[in-house]
SETI-930056 format. One record per residue (C-alpha): residue number from 1; residue in one letter; x, y, z. Coordinates in steps of 0.1 Angstrom, whole numbers. Each point is the difference from the previous one (the first is absolute). Layout:
BEGIN
<rec k="NUM" r="A" xx="X" yy="Y" zz="Z"/>
...
This chain:
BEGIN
<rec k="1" r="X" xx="68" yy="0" zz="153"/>
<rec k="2" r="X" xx="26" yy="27" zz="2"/>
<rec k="3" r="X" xx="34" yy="-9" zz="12"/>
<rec k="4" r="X" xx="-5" yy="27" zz="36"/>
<rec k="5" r="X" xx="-32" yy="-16" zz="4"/>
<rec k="6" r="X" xx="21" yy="-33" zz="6"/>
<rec k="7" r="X" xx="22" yy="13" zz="19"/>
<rec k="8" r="X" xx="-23" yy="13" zz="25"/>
<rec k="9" r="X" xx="-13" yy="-30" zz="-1"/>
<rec k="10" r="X" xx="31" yy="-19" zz="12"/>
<rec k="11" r="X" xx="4" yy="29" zz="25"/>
<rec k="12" r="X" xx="-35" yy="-9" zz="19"/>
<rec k="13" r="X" xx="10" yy="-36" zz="-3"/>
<rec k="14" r="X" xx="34" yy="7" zz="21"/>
<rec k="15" r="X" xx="-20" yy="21" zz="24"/>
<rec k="16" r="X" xx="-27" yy="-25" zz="4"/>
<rec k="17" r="X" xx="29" yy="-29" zz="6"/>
<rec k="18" r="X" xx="31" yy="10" zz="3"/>
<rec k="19" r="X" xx="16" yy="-19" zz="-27"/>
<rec k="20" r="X" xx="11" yy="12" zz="-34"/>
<rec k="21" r="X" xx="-9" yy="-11" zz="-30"/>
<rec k="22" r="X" xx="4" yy="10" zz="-39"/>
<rec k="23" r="X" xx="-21" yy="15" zz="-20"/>
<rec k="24" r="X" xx="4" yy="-31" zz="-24"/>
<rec k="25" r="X" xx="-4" yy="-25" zz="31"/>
<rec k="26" r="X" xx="-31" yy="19" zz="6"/>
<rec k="27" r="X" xx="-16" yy="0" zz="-36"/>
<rec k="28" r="X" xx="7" yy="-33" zz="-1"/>
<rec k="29" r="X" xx="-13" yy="-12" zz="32"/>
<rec k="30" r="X" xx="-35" yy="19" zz="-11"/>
<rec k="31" r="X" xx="0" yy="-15" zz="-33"/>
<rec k="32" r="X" xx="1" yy="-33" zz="16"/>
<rec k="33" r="X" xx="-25" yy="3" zz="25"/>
<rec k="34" r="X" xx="-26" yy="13" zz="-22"/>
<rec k="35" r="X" xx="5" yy="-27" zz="-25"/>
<rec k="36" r="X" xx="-8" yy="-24" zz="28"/>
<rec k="37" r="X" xx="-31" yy="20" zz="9"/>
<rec k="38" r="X" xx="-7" yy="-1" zz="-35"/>
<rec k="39" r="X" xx="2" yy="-36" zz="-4"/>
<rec k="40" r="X" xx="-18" yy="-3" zz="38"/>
<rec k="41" r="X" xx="-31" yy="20" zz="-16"/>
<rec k="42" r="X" xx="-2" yy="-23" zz="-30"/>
<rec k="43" r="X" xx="4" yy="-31" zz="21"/>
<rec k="44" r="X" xx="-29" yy="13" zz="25"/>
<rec k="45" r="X" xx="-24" yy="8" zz="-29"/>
<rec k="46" r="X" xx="-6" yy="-40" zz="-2"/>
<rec k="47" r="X" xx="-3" yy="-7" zz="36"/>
<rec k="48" r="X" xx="-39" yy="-8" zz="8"/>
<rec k="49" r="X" xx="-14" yy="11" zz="32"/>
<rec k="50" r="X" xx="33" yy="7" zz="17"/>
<rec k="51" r="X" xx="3" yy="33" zz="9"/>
<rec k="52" r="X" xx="34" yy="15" zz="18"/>
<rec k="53" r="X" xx="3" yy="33" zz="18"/>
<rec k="54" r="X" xx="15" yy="24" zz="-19"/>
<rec k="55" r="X" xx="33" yy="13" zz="18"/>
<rec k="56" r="X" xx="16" yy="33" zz="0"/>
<rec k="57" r="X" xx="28" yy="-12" zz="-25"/>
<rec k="58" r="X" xx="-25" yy="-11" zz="-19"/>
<rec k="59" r="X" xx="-17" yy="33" zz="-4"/>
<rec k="60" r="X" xx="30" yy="20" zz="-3"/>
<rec k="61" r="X" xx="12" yy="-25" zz="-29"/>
<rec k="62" r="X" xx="-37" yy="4" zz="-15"/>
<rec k="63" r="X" xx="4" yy="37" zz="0"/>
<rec k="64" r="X" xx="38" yy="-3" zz="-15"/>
<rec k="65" r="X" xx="-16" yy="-20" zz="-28"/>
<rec k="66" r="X" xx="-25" yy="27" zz="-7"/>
<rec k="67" r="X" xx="30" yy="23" zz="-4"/>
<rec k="68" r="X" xx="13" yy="-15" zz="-23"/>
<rec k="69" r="X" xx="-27" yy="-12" zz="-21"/>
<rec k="70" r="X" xx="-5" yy="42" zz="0"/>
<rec k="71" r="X" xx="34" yy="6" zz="-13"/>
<rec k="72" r="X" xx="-3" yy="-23" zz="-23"/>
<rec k="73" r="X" xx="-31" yy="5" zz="-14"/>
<rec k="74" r="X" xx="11" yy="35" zz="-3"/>
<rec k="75" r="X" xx="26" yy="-8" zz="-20"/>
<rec k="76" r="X" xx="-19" yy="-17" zz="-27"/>
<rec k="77" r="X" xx="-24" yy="27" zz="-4"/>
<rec k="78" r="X" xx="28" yy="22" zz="-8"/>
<rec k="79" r="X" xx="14" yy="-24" zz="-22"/>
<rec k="80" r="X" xx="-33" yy="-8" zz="-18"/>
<rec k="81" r="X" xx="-9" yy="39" zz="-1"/>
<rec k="82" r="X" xx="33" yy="7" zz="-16"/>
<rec k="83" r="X" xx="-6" yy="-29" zz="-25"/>
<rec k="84" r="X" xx="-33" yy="12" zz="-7"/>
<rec k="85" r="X" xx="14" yy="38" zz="-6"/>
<rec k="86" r="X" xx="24" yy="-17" zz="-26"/>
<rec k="87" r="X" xx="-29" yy="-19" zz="-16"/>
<rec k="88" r="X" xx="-22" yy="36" zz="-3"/>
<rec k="89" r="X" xx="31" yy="19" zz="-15"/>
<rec k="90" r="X" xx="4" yy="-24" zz="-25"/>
<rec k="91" r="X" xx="-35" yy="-3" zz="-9"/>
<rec k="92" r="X" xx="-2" yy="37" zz="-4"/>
<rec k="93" r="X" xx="34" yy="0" zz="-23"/>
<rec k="94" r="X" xx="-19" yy="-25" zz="-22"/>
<rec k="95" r="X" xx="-30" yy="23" zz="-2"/>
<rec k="96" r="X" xx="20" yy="33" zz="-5"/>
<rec k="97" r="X" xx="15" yy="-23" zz="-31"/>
<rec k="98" r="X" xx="-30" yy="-13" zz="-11"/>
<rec k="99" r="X" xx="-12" yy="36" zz="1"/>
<rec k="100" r="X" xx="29" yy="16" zz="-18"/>
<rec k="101" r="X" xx="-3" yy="-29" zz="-28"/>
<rec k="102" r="X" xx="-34" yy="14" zz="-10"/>
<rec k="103" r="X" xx="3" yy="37" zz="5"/>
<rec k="104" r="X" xx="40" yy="-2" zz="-18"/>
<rec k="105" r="X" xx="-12" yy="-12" zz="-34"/>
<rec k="106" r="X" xx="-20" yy="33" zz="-2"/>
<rec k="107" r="X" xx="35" yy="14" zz="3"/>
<rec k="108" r="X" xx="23" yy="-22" zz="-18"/>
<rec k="109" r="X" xx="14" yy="-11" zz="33"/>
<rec k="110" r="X" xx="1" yy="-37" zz="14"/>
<rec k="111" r="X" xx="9" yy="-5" zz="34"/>
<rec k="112" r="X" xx="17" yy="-29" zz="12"/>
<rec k="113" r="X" xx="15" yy="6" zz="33"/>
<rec k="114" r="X" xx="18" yy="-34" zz="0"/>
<rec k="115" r="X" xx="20" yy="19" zz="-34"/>
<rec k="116" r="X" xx="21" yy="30" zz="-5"/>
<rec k="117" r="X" xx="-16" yy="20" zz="-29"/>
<rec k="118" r="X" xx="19" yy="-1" zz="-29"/>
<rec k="119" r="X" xx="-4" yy="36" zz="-13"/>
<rec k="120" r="X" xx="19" yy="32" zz="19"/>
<rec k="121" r="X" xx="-22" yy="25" zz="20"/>
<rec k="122" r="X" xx="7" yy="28" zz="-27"/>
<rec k="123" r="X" xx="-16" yy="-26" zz="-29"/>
<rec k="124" r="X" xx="-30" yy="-8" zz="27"/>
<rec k="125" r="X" xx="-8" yy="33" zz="1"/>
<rec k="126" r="X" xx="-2" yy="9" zz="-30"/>
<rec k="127" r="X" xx="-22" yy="-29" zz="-8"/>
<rec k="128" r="X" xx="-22" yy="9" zz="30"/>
<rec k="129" r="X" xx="-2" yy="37" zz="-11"/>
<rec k="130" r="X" xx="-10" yy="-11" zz="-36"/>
<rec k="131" r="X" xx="-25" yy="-20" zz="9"/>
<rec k="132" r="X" xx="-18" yy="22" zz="25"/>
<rec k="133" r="X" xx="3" yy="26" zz="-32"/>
<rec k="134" r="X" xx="-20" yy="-24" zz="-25"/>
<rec k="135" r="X" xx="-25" yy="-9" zz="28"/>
<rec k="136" r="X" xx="-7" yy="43" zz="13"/>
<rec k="137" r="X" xx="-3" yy="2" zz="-42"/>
């Protein structure tokens, strides 16, 4: 969440009781209530035949926990998107090497790209331009 968005967020909460608090105070006092919610959830999942009315804290916390499960599962897509972007680029250097391995021999070129060639353009091309002169004759 963006920094304005907390602090409109501590400005409602001044409205709505008149007392100030930080934004920090605030973060903090959110964190904590929906790791008790958290923790109340997991706790009530192995209660048998009990069953409590939900309250509107409850709900809101439910919904604040859905926000956040968003944010964060958005945030590993883009992470996992990005690593598989990084995976297909390198996969595609490998082919474009395996490729140039088999077509530079017909050249008298072998490309590494992990290497620097060793000869000077000038020497390259000459090479090059011989070799497409034997193959045309």
């Amino acid at each position: 969440m963006t920094p304005n968005r907390w602090n409109d967020i501590q400005k409602n909460i001044q409205e709505l009781t008149g007392k100030k608090f930080g934004v920090r105070s605030l973060k903090e006092r959110i964190q904590l209530l929906v790791d008790k919610f958290r923790q109340k959830v997991e706790h009530d999942k192995y209660k048998s035949g009990i069953e409590e009315g939900v309250t509107e804290m409850d709900d809101l916390l439910h919904q604040i926990i859905l926000l956040i499960d968003e944010v964060l599962n958005q945030k590993k897509t883009k992470s996992s998107s990005y690593q598989r972007g990084l995976e297909k680029r390198e996969q595609a250097m490998e082919n474009i090497t395996k490729v140039g391995n088999q077509i530079g021999p017909l050249f008298g070129v072998e490309l590494n790209p992990l290497e620097p060639p060793e000869e000077d353009e000038g020497d390259l091309k000459n090479k090059l331009e011989q070799k497409l002169k034997n193959i045309v004759n």
